[in-house]
N, C-alpha and C positions, 0 to 999 in steps of 0.2 A: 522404456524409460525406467529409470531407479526409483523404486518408492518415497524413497527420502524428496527426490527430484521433483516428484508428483506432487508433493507433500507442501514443497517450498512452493509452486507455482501456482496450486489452488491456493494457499494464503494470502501470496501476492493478488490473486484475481479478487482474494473476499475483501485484502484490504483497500483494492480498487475503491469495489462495492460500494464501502463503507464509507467510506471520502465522499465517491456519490451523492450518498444518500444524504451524510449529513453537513456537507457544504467543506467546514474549515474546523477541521479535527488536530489538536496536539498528540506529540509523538506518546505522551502519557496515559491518552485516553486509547491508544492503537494497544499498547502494551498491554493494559487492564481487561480489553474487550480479547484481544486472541490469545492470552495468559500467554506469553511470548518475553523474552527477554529486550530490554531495550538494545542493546547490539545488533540481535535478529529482525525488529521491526528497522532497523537503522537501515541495514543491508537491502528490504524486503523495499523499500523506498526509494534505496539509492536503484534499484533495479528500477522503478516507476518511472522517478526523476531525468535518468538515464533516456529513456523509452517517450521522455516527451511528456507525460501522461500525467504528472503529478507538479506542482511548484510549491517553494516554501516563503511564502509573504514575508513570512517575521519567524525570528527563530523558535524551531519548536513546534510551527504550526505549518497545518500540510492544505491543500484542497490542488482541485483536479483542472486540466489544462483546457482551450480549450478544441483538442486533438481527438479525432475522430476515433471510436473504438469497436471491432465488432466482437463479442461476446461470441464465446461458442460455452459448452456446458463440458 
């Protein structure tokens, strides 16, 4: 696998995480936390969204499905 590749999918996995942990997060507080561009966290979502894994209540704001996940490292 491409480092870049590796790169983007452990991001996507922390911003999983991060949804997780903190319930219902906007795309703003995603940006600030992984110093990411808002287009990149956009993408990094639509990838979640896609996969089941993530919904957006109201615009802007993210929290997690609820779809079964298993974590590997």
């Amino acid at each position: 696998m491409k480092p870049s590749t590796n790169r983007m999918l452990n991001r996507i996995k922390c911003i999983y995480m991060f949804i997780c942990k903190h319930g219902i997060v906007s795309t703003q507080e995603l940006v600030e936390e992984f110093s990411s561009t808002p287009r990149t966290i956009q993408r990094d979502l639509n990838v979640l969204s896609y996969n089941g894994l993530v919904i957006s209540p109201s615009r802007g704001k993210w929290t997690i499905t609820q779809k079964k996940v298993k974590m590997t490292s």
